[in-house]
C-alpha positions in Angstrom: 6.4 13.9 1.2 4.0 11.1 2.1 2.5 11.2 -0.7 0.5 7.7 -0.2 -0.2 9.0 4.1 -1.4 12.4 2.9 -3.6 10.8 0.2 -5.3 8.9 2.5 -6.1 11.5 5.3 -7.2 13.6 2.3 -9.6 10.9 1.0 -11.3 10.1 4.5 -11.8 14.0 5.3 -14.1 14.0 2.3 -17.1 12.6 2.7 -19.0 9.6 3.4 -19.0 6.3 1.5 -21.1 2.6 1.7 -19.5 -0.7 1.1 -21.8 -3.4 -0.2 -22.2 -6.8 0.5 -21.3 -8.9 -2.9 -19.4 -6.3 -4.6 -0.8 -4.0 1.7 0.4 -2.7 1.0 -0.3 -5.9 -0.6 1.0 -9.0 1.2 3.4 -11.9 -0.6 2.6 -14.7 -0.2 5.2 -18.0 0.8 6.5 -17.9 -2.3 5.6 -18.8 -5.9 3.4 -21.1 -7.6 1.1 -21.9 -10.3 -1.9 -19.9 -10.9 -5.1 -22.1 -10.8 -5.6 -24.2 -14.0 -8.7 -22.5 -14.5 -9.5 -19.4 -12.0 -12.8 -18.2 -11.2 -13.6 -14.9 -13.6 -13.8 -11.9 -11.0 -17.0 -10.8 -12.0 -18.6 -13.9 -10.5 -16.6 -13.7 -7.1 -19.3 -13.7 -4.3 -17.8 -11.2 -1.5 -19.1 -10.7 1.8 -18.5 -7.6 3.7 -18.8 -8.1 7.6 -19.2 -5.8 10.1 -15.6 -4.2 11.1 -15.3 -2.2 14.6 -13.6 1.4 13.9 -11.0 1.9 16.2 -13.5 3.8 19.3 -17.1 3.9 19.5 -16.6 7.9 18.6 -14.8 7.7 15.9 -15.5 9.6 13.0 -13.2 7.7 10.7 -10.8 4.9 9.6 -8.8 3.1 6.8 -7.4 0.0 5.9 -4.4 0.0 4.0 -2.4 -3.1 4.1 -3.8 -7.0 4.6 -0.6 -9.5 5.3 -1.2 -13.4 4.1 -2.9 -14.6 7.1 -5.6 -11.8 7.1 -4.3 -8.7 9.3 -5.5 -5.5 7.9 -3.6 -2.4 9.0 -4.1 1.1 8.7 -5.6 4.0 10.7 -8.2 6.0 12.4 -9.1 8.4 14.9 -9.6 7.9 18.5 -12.6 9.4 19.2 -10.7 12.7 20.4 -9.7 13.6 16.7 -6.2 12.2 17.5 -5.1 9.4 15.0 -4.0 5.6 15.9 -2.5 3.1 14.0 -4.9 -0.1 14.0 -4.6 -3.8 13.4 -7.6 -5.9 12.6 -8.0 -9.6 11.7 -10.9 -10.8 9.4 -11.9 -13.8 11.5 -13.2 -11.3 14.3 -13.8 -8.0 12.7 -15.6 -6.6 15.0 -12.5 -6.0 17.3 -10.1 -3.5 16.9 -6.6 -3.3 18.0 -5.2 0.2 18.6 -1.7 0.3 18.3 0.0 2.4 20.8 2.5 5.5 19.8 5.3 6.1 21.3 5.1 7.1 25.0 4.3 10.5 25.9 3.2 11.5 22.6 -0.4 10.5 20.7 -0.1 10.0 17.0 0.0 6.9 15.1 -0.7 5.4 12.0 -0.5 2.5 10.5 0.8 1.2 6.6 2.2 -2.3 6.2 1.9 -5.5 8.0 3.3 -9.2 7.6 2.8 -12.8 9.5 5.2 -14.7 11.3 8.4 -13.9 10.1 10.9 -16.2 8.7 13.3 -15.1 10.6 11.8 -16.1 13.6 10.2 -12.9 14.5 6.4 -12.6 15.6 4.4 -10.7 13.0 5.3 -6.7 12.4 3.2 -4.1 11.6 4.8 -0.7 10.4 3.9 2.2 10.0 4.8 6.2 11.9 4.4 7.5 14.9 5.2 10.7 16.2 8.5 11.6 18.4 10.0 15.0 18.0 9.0 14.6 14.5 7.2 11.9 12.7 9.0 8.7 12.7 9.1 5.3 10.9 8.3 3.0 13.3 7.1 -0.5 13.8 5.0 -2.5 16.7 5.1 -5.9 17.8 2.1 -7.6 19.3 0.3 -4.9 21.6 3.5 -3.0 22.5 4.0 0.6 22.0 5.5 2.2 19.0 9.3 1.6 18.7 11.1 3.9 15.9 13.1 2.5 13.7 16.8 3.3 13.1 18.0 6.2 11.4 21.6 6.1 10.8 23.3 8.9 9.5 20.4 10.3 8.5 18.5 12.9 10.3 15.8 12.5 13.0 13.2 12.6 10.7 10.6 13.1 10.0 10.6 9.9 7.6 7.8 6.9 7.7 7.7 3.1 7.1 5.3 1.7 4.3 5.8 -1.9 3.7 7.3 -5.3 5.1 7.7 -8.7 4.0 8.0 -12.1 5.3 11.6 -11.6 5.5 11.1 -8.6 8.2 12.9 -6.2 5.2 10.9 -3.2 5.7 10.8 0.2 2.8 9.5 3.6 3.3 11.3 7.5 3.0 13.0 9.3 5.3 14.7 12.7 4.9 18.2 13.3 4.0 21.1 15.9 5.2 19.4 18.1 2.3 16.1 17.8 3.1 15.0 15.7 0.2 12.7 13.0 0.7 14.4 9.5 -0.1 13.3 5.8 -0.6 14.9 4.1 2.5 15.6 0.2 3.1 15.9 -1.3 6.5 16.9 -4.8 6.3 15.7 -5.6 10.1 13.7 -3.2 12.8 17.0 -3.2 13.8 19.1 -2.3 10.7 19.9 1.2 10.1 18.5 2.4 6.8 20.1 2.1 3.5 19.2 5.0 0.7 17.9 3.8 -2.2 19.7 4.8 -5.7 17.7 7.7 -7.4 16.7 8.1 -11.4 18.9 11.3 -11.4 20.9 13.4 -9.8 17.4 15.2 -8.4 17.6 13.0 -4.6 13.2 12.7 -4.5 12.1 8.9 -4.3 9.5 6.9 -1.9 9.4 3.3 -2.0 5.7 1.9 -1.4 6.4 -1.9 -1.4 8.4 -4.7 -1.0 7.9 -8.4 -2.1 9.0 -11.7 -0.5 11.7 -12.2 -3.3 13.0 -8.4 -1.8 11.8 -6.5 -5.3 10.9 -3.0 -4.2 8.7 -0.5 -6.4 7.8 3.3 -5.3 8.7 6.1 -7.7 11.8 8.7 -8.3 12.4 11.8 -10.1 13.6 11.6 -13.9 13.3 14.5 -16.0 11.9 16.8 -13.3 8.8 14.4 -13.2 7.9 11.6 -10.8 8.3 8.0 -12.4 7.2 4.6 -11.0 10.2 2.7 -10.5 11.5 -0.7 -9.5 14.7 -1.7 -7.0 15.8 -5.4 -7.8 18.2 -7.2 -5.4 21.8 -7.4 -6.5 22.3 -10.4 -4.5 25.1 -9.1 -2.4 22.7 -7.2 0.4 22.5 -4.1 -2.1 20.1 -3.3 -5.0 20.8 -2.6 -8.4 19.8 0.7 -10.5 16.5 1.9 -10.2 14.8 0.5 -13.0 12.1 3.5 -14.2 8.8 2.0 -15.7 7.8 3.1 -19.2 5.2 6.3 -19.4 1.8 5.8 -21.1 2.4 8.4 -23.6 3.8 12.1 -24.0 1.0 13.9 -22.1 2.2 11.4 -19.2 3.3 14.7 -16.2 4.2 11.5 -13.6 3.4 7.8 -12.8 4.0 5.8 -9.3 4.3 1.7 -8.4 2.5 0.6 -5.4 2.7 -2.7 -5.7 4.7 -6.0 -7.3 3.7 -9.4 -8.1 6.2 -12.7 -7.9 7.1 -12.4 -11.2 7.8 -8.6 -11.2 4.8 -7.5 -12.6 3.6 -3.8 -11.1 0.9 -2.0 -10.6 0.2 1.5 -9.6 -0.8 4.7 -11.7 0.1 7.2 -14.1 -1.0 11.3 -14.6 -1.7 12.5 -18.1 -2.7 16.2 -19.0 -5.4 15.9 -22.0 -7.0 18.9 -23.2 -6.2 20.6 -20.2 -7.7 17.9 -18.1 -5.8 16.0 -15.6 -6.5 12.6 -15.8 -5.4 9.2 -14.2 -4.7 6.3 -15.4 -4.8 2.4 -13.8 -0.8 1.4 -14.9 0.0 -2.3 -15.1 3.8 -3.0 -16.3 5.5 -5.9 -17.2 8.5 -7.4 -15.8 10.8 -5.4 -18.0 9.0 -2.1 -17.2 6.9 -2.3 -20.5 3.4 -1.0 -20.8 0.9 -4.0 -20.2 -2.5 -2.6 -19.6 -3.9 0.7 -18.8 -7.1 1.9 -17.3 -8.4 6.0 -18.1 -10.1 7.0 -15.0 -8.4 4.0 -12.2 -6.0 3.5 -9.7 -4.5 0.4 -9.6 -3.4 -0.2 -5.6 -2.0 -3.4 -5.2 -1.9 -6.6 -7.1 -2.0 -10.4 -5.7 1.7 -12.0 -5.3 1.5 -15.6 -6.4 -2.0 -16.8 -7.3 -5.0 -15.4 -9.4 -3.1 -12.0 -10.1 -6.3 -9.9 -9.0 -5.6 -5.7 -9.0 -7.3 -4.0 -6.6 -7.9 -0.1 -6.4 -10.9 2.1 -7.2 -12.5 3.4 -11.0 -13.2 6.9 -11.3 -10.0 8.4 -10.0 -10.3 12.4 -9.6 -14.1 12.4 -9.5 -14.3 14.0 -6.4 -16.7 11.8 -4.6 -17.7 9.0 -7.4 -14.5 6.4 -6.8 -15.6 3.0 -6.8 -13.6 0.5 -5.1 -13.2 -2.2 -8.1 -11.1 -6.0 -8.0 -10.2 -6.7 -12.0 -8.2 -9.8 -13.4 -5.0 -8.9 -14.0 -5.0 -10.7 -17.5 -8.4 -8.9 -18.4 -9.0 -6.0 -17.2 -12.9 -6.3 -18.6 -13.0 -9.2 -16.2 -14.0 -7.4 -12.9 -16.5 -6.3 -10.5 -17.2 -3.1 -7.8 -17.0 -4.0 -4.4 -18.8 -1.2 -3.2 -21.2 1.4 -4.9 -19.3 5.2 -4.8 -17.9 6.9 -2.6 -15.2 3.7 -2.0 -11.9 2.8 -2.6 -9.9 -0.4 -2.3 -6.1 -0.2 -0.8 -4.9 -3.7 -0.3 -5.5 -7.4 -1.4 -3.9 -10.9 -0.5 -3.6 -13.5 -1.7 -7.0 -15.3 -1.3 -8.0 -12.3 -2.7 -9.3 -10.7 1.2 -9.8 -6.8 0.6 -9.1 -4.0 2.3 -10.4 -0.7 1.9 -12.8 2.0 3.0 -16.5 2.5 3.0 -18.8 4.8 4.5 -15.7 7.0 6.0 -14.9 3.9 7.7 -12.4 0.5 7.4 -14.1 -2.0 4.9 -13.3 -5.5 4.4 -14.4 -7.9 1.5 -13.8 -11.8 1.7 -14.7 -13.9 -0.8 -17.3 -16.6 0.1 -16.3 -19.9 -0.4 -18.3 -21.5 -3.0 
């Protein structure tokens, strides 16, 4: 059950970490188009890492999750009280933070996905959960309070929202009349949620991401194991089958997309058992669900819609306190630089390649400097 909130809040309660100057939730981008004739190698990308504000002058931590096209990062942190608060930033004034408000009478928010102006007219979204009676997807718009989204036929949660696109589609999970958790697709902030097909008959999904070209990817039981997965549009409002994404090998105990290029490329991770050992793998598939690349030891977060095809995400997964936050080219995963000495990690990249992260138990940014 929130497995991508919980991982998060378990990360930042664990120590301190230092981002570095130098080295979504993804965010599409407008749409497709060609890669640069010759792109910059990412180990000679200069970054710069300003200053960001956390979200009160007493707060002991915060996270950036999500950055959308323009250069919002989302995400979370706590209010100086120990209370939690969804927060928006943008990189052109980092040093000002945007709490965004929960619902009214209550105090919990947090933030997980974020996009621009919409093209359906809307003014940017950020989505996210805040708490109600239980903890609810929900989504804000400029400095309002929380609204919750729609839940249908389903129950009154608790469920929570994790990505949007420029089309104002929004995915997440939401519980259903069992109990299970289950990907969820809301076509508007309006929309009541749809429930995304499952692998099997075993009703356990997320979904983590959306593109602009609707392509979803989260993960779904198969086999009584967790399996990255990918929902295509079928063209007529619906999706087709979940389409699972292969495992690494046989020791392979469960895998999970968290993020989609324009061409259907994913990226996310996979869990292997060897010699007793748990052990994580960096998972890039192709568009057909194949095995591209694979990293021992990484988490591959999010991945760069239309240009450049940089993976963010952190080396050293399962250390304990040595993650790295790490940017590699997606065609060679040699190709690729830290962004920040350990403890770090990196959750979301657009794309002109502006990171999102944490560092030092707080929000980190990197932005390329241009040459």
């Amino acid at each position: 059950m929130k497995r991508f909130r919980l991982f998060l809040i378990g990360l930042v309660a664990v120590g301190a970490m230092t981002m570095a100057g130098c080295g979504g939730s993804s965010s599409s981008g407008p749409g497709p188009g060609p890669d640069p004739e010759v792109p910059p190698p990412v180990a000679e990308i200069e970054f710069e890492t300003p200053d960001v504000a956390p979200p009160h002058a007493d707060s002991t931590f915060s996270a950036g999750v999500a950055i959308s096209a323009e250069g919002f990062a989302v995400g979370y942190g706590d209010d100086g009280t120990g209370v939690t608060k969804g927060v928006r930033w943008d990189v052109t004034d980092p040093a000002t933070a945007v709490v965004l408000l929960p619902v009214e009478g209550n105090q919990y928010s947090a933030a997980y996905g974020v996009a621009d102006e919409l093209s359906v007219g809307e003014t940017g979204i950020v989505v996210g959960e805040a708490a109600d009676a239980n903890t609810r997807a929900a989504y804000w718009q400029g400095n309002g309070e929380a609204v919750l989204l729609l839940h249908g036929d389903l129950p009154a949660g608790p469920s929570a929202a994790y990505s949007i696109n420029s089309g104002g589609e929004i995915v997440g999970e939401a519980s259903d009349l069992d109990g299970n958790t289950v990907a969820v697709y809301w076509e508007s902030f309006s929309a009541t949620p749809l429930v995304l097909a499952h692998l099997s008959d075993a009703a356990v999904s997320s979904a983590y991401f959306i593109g602009d070209n609707g392509v979803i990817v989260g993960e779904s039981v198969m086999d009584d194991r967790l399996r990255a997965v990918k929902w295509e549009p079928n063209g007529n409002g619906g999706f087709l089958p979940p389409e699972p994404m292969d495992v690494l090998d046989n020791n392979q105990t469960a895998s999970v997309a968290f993020g989609v290029d324009f061409e259907g490329r994913v990226v996310g991770e996979a869990e292997l058992l060897e010699n007793g050992n748990r052990v994580v793998y960096g998972m890039l598939w192709d568009t057909d669900g194949v095995v591209l690349q694979s990293l021992a030891g990484a988490s591959f977060q999010s991945i760069n819609t239309t240009v450049n095809n940089r993976i963010v995400g952190y080396t050293q997964a399962l250390s304990g306190g040595q993650e790295t936050a790490t940017i590699w080219n997606r065609a060679d995963l040699n190709d690729n630089q830290a962004l920040a000495p350990a403890f770090s990690m990196a959750f979301g990249i657009n794309d002109d390649s502006q990171v999102v992260g944490i560092a030092d138990n707080q929000v980190a940014i990197a932005v390329p400097v241009e040459p």
